[in-house]
KOLMARBA-348355 format. One record per residue (C-alpha): chain; residue number from 1; x, y, z; residue in three letters. Coordinates in pm, 1 decimal, padded with zeros to 6 digits. Layout:
<pts>
+-------+-----+----------+----------+----------+-----+
: chain :   n :        x :        y :        z : res :
+-------+-----+----------+----------+----------+-----+
:     A : NUM :        X :        Y :        Z : Ala :
...
+-------+-----+----------+----------+----------+-----+
</pts>
This chain:
<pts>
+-------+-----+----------+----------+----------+-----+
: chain :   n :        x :        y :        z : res :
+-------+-----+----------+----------+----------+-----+
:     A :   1 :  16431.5 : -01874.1 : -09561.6 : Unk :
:     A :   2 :  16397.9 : -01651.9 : -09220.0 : Unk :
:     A :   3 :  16223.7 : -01315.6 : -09326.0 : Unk :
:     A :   4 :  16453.0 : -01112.1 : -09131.6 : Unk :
:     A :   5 :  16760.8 : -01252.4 : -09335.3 : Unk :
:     A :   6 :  16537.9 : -01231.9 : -09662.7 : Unk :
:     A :   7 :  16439.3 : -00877.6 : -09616.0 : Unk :
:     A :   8 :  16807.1 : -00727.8 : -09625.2 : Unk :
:     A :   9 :  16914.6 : -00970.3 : -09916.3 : Unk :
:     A :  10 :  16646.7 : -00857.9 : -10106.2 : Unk :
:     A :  11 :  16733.4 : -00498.2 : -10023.0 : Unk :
:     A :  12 :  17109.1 : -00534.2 : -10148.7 : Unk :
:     A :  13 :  16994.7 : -00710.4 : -10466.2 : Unk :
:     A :  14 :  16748.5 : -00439.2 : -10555.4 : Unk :
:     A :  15 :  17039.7 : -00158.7 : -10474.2 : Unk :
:     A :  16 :  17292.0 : -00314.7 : -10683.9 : Unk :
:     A :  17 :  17074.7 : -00391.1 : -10961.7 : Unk :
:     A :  18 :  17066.2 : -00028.9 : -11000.8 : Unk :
:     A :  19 :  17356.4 :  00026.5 : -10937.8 : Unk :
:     A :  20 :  17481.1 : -00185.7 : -11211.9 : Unk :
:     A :  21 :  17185.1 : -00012.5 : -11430.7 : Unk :
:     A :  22 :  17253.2 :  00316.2 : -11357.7 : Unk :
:     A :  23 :  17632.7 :  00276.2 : -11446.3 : Unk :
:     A :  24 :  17545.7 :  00162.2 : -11776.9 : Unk :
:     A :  25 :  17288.7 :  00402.3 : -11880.5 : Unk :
:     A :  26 :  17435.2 :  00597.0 : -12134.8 : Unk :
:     A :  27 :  17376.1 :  00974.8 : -12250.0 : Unk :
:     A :  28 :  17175.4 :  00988.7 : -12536.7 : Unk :
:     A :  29 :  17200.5 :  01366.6 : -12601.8 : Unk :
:     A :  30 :  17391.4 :  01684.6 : -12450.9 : Unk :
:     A :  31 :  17442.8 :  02021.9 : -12566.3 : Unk :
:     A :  32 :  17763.2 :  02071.3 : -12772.8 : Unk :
:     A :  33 :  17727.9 :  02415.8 : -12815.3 : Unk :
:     A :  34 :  17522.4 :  02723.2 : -12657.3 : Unk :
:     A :  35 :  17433.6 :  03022.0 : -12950.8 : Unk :
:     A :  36 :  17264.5 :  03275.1 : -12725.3 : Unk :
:     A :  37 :  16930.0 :  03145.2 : -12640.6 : Unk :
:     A :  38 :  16941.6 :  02835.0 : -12877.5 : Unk :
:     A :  39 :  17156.1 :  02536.4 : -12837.2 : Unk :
:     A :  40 :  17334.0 :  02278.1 : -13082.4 : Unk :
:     A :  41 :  17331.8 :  01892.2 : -12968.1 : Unk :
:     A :  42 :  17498.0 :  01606.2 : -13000.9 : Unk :
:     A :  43 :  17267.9 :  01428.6 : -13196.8 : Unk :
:     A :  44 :  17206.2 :  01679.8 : -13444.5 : Unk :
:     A :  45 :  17623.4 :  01738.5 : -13498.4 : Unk :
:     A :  46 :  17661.6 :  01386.1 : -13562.3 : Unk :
:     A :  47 :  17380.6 :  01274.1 : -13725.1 : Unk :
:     A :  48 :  17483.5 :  01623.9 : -13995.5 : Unk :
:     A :  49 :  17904.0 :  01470.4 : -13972.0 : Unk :
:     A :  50 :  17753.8 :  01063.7 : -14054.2 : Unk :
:     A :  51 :  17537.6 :  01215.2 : -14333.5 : Unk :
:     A :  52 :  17862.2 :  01402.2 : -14465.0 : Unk :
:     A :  53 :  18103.7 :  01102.2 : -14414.0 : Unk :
:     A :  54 :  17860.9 :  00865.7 : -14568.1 : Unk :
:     A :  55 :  17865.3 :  01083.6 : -14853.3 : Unk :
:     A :  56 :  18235.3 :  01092.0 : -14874.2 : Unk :
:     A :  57 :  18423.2 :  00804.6 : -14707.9 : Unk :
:     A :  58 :  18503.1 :  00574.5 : -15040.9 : Unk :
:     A :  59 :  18693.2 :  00884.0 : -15147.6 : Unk :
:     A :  60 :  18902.2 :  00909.3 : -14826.5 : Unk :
:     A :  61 :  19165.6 :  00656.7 : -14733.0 : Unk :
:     A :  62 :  19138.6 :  00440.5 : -14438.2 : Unk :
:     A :  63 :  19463.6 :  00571.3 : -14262.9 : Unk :
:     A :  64 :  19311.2 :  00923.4 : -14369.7 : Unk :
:     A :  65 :  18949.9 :  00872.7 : -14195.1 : Unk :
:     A :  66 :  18999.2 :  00985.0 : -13890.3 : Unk :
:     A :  67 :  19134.9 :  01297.4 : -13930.1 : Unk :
:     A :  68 :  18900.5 :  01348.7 : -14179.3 : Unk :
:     A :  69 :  18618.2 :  01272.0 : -13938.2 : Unk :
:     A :  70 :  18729.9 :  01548.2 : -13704.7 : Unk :
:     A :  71 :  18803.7 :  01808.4 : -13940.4 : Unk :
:     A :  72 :  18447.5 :  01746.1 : -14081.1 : Unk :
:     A :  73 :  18320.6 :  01755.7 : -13761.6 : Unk :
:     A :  74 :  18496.2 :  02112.7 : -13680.5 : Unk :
:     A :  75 :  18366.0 :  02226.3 : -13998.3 : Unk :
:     A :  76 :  17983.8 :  02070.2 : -13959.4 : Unk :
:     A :  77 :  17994.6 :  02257.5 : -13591.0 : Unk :
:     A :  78 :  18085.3 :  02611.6 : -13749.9 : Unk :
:     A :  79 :  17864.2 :  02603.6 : -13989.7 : Unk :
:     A :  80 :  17571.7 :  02474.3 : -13748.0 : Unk :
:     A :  81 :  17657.8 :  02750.6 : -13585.4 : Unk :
:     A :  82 :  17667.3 :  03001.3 : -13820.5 : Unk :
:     A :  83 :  17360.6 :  02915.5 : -13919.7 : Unk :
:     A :  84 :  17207.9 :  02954.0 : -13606.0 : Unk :
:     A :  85 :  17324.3 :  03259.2 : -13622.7 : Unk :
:     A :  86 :  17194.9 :  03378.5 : -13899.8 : Unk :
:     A :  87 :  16827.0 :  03224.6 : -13800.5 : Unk :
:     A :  88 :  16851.4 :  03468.6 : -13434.8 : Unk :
:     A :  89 :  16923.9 :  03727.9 : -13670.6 : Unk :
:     A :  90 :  16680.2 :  03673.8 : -13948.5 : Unk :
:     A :  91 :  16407.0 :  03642.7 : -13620.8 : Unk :
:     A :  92 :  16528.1 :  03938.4 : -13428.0 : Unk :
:     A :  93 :  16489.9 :  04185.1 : -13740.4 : Unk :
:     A :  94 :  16163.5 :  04026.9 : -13841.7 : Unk :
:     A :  95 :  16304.6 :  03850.7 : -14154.3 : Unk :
:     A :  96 :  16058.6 :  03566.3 : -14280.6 : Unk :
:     A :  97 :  16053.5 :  03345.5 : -14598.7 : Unk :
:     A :  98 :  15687.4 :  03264.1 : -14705.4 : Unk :
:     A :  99 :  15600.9 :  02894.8 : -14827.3 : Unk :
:     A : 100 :  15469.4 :  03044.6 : -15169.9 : Unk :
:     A : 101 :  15846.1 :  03245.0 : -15211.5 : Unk :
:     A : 102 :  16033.3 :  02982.4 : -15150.4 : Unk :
:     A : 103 :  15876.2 :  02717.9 : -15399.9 : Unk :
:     A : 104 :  15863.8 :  03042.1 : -15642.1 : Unk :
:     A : 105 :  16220.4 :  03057.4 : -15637.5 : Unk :
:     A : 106 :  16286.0 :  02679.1 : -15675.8 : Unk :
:     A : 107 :  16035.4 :  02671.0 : -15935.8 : Unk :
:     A : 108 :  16258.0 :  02929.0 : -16116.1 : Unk :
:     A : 109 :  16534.9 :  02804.7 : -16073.9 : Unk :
:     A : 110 :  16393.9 :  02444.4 : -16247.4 : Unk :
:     A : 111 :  16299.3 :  02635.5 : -16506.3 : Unk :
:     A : 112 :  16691.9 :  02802.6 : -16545.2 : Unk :
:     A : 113 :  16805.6 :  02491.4 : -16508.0 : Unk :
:     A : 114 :  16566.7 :  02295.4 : -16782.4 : Unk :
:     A : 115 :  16479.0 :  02028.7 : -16520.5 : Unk :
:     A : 116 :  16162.7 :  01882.1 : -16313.7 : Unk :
:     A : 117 :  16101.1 :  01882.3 : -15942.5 : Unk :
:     A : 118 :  16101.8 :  01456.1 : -16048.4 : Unk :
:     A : 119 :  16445.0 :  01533.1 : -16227.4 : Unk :
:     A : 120 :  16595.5 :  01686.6 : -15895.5 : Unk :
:     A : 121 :  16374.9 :  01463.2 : -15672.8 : Unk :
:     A : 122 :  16583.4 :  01182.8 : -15840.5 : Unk :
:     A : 123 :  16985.0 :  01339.8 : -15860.2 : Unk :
:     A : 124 :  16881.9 :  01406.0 : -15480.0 : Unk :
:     A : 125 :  16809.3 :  01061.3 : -15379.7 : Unk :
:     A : 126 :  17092.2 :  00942.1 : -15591.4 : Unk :
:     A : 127 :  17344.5 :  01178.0 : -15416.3 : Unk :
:     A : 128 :  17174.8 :  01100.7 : -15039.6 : Unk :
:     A : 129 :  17055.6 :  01438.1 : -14958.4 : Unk :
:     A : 130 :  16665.3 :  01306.9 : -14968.5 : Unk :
:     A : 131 :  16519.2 :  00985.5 : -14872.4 : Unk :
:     A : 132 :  16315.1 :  00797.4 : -15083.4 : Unk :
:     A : 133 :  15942.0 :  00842.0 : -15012.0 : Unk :
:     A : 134 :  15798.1 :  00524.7 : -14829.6 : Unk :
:     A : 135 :  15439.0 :  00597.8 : -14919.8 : Unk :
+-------+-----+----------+----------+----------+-----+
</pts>
């Protein structure tokens, strides 16, 4: 092939291969909220709303599923943010929880509750809010 015609050819594959990449790159992540300094994303929202909906969905109907899906996103988004909140606060008046206070007041709260750490290791797992240990 005659350099001067494979020079240009190559030059208009190379362009719309990236073209045609850079139209299907997706966003992985963007900011669906702004709380002063601190933001909220979209991967933390929905990975909070799947965790919620997993938790839920054989208890919602299927025609029912999408609206519950947005109003438990609303709600997952005000509380993220409220939360937030709370942690600028907490920061900005010098409010801190040591390690040794907070296992103090889950230790007495087992203790209230006659059960183990194993006991609410295991109704956690079974309800989804912790993940089985892999080691």
């Amino acid at each position: 092939m005659n350099n001067r015609l494979y020079r240009p050819l190559a030059i208009a594959a190379i362009l719309l291969l990236m073209t045609v990449a850079a139209s299907r790159a997706e966003i992985v992540d963007r900011v669906v909220a702004v709380v002063n300094d601190d933001v909220i994303t979209q991967y933390e929202l929905q990975s909070t709303v799947d965790l919620l909906m997993a938790r839920y969905e054989q208890n919602i109907r299927p025609e029912d599923r999408s609206r519950a899906f947005a109003e438990a996103r609303k709600a997952v988004l005000n509380r993220l943010i409220s939360d937030l909140l709370l942690r600028q606060e907490a920061r900005r008046l010098g409010i801190s929880v040591r390690d040794d206070e907070v296992n103090n007041t889950i230790q007495e709260s087992l203790r209230q509750r006659k059960i183990t750490m194993d006991e609410l290791q295991q109704a956690l797992i079974k309800d989804g809010t912790r993940q089985r240990a892999t080691t």
